[in-house]
C-alpha positions as CSV (number, residue, x, y, z in Angstrom):
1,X,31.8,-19.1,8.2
2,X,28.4,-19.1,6.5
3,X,26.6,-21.2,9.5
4,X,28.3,-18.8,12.2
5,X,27.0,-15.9,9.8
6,X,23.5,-17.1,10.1
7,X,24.0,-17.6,13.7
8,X,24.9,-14.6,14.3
9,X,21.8,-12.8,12.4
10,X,19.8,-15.5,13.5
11,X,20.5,-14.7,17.3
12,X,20.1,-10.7,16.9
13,X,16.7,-11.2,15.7
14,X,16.1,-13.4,19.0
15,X,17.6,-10.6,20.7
16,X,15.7,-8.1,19.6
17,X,12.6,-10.0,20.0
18,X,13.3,-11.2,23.6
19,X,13.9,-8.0,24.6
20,X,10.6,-6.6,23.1
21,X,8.2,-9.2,23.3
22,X,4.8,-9.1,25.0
23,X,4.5,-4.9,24.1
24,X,2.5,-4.9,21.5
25,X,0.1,-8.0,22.3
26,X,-2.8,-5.8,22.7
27,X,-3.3,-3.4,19.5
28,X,-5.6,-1.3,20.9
29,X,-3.1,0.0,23.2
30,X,-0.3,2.4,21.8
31,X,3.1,3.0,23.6
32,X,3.9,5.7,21.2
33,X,5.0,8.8,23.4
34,X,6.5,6.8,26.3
35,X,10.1,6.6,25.5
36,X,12.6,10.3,25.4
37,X,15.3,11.0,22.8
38,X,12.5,10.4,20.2
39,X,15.1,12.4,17.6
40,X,17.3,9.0,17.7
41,X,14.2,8.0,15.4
42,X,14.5,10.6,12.8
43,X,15.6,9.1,9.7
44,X,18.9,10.4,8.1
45,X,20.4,10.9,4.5
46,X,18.8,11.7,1.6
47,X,19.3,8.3,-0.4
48,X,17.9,6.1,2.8
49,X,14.9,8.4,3.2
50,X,14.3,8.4,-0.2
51,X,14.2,4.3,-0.7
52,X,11.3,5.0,2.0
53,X,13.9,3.9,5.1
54,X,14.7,0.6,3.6
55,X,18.4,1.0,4.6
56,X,19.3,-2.1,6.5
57,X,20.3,-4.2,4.2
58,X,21.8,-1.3,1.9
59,X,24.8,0.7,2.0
60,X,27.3,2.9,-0.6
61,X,27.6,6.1,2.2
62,X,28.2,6.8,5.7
63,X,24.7,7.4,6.4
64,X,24.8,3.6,6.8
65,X,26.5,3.9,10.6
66,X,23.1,5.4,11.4
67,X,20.7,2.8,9.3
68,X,23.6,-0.4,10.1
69,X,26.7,0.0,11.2
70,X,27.7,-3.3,9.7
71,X,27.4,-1.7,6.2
72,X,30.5,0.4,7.1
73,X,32.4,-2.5,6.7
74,X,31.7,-2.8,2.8
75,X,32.6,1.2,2.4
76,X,36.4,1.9,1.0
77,X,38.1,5.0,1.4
78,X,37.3,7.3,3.8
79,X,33.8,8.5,3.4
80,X,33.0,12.1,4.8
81,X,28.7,13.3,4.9
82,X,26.5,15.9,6.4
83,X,22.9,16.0,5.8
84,X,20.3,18.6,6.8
85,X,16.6,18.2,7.7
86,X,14.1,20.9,7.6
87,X,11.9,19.6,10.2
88,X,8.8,20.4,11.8
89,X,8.2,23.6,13.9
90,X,11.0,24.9,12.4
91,X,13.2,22.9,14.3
92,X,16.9,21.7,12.5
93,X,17.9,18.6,12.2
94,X,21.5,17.7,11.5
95,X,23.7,15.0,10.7
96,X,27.1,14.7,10.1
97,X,29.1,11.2,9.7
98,X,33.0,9.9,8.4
99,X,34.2,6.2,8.1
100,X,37.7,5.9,7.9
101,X,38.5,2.3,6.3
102,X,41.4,0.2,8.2
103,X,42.1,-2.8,5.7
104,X,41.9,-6.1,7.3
105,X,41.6,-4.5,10.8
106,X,38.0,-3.2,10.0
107,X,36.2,0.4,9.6
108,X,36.3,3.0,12.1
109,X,33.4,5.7,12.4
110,X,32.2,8.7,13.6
111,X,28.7,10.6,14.2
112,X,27.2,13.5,15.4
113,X,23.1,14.3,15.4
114,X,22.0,17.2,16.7
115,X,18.3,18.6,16.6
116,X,17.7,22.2,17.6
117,X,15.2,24.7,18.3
118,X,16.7,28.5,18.2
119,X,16.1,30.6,21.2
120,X,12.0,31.0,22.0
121,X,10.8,33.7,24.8
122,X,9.8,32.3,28.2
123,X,6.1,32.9,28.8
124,X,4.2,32.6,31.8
125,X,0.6,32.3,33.3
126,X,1.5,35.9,34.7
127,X,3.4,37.3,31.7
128,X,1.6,35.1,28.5
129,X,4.0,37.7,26.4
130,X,6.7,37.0,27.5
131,X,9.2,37.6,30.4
132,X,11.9,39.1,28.7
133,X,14.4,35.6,28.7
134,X,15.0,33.6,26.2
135,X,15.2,29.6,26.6
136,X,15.6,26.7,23.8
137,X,15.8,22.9,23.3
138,X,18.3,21.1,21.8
139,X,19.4,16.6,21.8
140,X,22.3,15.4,20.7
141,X,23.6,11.9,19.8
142,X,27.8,11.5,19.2
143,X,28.4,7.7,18.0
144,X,31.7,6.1,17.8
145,X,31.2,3.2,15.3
146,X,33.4,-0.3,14.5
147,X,32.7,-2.3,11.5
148,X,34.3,-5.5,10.1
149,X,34.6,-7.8,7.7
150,X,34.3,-11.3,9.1
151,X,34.3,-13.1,5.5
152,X,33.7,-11.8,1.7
153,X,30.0,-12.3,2.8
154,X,29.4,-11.5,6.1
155,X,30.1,-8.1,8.1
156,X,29.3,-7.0,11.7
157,X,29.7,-3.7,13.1
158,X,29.0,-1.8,17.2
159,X,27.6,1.6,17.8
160,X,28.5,3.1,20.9
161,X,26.9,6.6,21.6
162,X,26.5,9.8,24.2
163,X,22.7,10.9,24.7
164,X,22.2,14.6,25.5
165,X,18.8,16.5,25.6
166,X,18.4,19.8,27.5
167,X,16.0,22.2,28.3
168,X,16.8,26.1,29.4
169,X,18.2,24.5,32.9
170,X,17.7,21.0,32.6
171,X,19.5,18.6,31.2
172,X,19.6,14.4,31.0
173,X,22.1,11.8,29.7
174,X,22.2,8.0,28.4
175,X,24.6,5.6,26.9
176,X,23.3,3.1,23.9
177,X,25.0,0.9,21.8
178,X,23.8,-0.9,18.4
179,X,24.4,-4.0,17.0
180,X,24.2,-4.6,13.4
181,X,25.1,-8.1,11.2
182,X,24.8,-7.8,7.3
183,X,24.9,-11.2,5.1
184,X,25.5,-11.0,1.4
185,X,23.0,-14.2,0.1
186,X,24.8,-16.7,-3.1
187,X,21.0,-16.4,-4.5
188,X,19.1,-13.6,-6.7
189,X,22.0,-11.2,-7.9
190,X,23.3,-11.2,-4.2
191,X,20.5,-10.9,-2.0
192,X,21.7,-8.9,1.2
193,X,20.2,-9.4,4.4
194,X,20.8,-7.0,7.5
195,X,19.6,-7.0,10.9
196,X,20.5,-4.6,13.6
197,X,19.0,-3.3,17.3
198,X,19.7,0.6,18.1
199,X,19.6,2.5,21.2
200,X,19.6,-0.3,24.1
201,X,20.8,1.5,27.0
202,X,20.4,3.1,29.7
203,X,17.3,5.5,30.9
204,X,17.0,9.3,30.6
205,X,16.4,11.7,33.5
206,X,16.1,15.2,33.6
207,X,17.8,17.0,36.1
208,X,19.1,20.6,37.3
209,X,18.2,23.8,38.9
210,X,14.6,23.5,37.6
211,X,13.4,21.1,40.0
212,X,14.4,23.1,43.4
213,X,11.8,25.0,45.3
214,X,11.4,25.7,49.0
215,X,8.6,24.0,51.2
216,X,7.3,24.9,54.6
217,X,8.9,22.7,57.2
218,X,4.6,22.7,58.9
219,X,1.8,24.1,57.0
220,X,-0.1,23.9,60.5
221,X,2.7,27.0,61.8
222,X,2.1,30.4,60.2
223,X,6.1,30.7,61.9
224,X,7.2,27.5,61.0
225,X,10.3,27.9,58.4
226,X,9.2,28.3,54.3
227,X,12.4,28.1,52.8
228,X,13.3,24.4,53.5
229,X,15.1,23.4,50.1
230,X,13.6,20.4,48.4
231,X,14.3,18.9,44.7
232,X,11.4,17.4,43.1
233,X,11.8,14.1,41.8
234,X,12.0,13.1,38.2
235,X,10.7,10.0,36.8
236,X,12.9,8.3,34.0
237,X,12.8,7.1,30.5
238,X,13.6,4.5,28.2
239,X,15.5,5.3,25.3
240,X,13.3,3.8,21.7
241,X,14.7,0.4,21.5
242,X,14.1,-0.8,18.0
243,X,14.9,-4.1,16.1
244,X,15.3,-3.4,12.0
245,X,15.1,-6.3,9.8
246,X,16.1,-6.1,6.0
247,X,16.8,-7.5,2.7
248,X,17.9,-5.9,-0.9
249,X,18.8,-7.1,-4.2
250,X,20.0,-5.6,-7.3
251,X,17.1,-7.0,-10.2
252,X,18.7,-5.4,-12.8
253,X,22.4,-4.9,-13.2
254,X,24.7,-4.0,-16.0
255,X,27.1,-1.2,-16.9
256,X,24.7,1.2,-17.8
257,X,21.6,0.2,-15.5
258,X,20.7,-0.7,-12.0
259,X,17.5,-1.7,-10.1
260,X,17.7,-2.2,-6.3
261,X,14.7,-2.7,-4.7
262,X,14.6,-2.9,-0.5
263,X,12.3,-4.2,2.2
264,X,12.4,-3.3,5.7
265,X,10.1,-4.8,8.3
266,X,10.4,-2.7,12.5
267,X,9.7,-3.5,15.4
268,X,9.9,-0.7,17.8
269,X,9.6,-0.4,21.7
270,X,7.4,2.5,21.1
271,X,4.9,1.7,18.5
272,X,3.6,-0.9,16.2
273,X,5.1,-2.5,13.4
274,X,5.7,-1.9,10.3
275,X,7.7,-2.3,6.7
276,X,9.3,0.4,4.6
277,X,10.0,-0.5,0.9
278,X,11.9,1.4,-1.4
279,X,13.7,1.0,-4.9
280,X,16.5,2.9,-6.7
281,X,17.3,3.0,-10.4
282,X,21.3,3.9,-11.8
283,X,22.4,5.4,-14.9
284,X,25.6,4.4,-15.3
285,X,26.0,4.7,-11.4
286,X,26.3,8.7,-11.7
287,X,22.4,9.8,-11.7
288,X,20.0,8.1,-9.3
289,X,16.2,8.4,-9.3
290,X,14.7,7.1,-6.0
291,X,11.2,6.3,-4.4
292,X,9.6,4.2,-1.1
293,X,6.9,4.4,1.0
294,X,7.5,4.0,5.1
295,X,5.3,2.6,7.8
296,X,3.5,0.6,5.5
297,X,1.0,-1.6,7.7
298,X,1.5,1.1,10.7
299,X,-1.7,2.0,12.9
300,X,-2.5,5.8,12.7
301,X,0.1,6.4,9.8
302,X,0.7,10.1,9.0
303,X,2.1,9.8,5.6
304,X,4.6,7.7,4.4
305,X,5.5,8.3,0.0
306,X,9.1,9.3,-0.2
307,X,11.2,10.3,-3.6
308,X,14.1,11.7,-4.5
309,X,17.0,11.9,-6.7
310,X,21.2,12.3,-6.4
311,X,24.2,12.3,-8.5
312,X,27.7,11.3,-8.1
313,X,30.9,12.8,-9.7
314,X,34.4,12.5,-9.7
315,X,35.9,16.2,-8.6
316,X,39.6,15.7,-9.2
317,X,41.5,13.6,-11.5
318,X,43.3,12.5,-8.5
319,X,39.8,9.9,-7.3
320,X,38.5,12.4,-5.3
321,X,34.6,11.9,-5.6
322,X,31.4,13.9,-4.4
323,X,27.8,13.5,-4.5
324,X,24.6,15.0,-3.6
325,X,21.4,13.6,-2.5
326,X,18.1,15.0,-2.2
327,X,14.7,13.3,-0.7
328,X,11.1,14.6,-0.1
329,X,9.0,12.7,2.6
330,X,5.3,13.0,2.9
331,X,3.8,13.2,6.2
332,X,0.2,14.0,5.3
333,X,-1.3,16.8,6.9
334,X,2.1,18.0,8.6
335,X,3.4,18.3,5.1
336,X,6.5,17.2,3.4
337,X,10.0,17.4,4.6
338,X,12.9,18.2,2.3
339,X,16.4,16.6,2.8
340,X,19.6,17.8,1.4
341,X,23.1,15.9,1.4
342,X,26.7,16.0,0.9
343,X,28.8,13.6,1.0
344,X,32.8,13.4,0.1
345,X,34.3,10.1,-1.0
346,X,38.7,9.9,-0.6
């Protein structure tokens, strides 16, 4: 089981590599902005963004069906979250994930992002003030995840998701899927390695009522018919494929203390690459103080120091356990961004 373990991990990085290789030969040359549903790149939960996005090889919340759906595998009980962004432009950003454990027959799980705008008045080149209707954005991702337990070591786990981003009257749709393999190592206090690929799948195109206008059948006719119906074209998109490679160990660990430090190295379809790190110390594994730094090695960085902070309780007498999670994530001169979650543990 240990060889078809590092198969398996093995051949997902080949994957991921294969599928990516020969975009980023030339560094001078930047495919950032040429893929749609950039929101499925938004980091979520306040512990992952804290440890600076080094989540791969991590796990203890369903946040992990985002960061590796593998690490569902290693959750027990049914795990219930919802986490909140305050993003840019004063757009919201939401997140909301349950695992439901299955015993030997694996970990089911489910998903919902959603980012938002509000409704914004329709301007145009005629009426810069406004029109007097209202339009808004919003994406959304809905995931249905499967994680298993292979051996006391080694854990796969399949994402399987609905793409949705619309536009006043537009609207267009995609399928993904992610693959994720996690390996708990024999060597240095459990060394954990995970590997996963997100969002392969199909393109995005927008369509709908927008796109319909009226031509004239001859522009040489003053008489010739102007109202021949027409829909303009629209070119498509590729969703932003991205292979995530990570490792984690605990370097201090005893009943009233815990270290974890993480490493994550990316390599996205739509920029460069790069490596988060982050680390986590626990008192007595009730209060967590947490810091990382993202996109370490990344041309053009905008940011990239993370912290934060959570704590974890027991509500009930009955096992019945919550916790909260907060992180702050610096992106230089668009300011920080404060994240806030929940999570229920049954």
């Amino acid at each position: 089981m240990k060889g078809l373990s590092l198969w398996f991990v093995a051949a997902l990085s080949l994957t991921a590599a294969s599928t990516s290789s020969g975009q980023f030969t030339n560094r001078n040359v930047s495919k950032s902005g040429t893929t749609a549903a950039s929101f499925l790149e938004i980091p979520v939960g306040g512990r992952a963004i804290a440890l600076g996005s080094a989540y791969a090889a991590v796990t203890g919340d369903a946040s992990t069906l985002y960061w590796n759906p593998a690490g569902a595998a290693r959750l027990e009980g049914t795990h219930i979250l919802f986490s909140h962004n305050a993003w840019f432009a004063d757009l919201r950003f939401d997140y909301a994930a349950t695992t439901i454990g299955l015993g030997d027959v694996g970990t089911l799980g489910l998903s919902l992002t959603s980012l938002s705008s509000g409704d914004m008045p329709v301007r145009t080149v005629d009426r810069p003030e406004g029109t007097g209707e209202l339009f808004n954005t919003s994406s959304i991702a809905v995931g249905l995840h499967y994680a298993r337990n292979l051996s006391d070591r080694f854990s796969i786990g399949f994402t399987g998701k609905y793409i949705r981003e619309s536009i006043w009257h537009m609207q267009a749709q995609a399928f993904a899927v992610d693959i994720g393999a996690l390996f708990t190592t024999p060597f240095f206090n459990g060394l954990r390695i995970g590997a996963l690929i997100s969002n392969f799948g199909t393109d995005l195109k927008l369509e709908g009522r927008d796109t319909r206008t009226f031509i004239r059948a001859d522009e040489r006719y003053m008489g010739s018919n102007d109202r021949i119906p027409t829909n303009i074209e629209m070119d498509t998109w590729p969703l932003p494929l991205n292979f995530q490679f990570g490792v984690a160990t605990d370097v201090v660990k005893d009943e009233a203390y815990r270290l974890t430090v993480a490493v994550d190295a990316l390599h996205p379809s739509d920029n460069y690459e790069s490596v988060n790190v982050g680390g986590e110390f626990a008192f007595s594994e009730l209060l967590f103080i947490r810091g990382g730094y993202r996109s370490l090695g990344l041309f053009d960085r905008v940011g990239g120091f993370t912290f934060g902070g959570g704590i974890l309780t027991e509500l009930f007498s009955d096992g019945l356990r919550g916790s909260v999670d907060y992180a702050n994530a610096n992106y230089g001169r668009l300011n920080a961004v404060h994240i806030l979650t929940v999570a229920v543990i049954l």
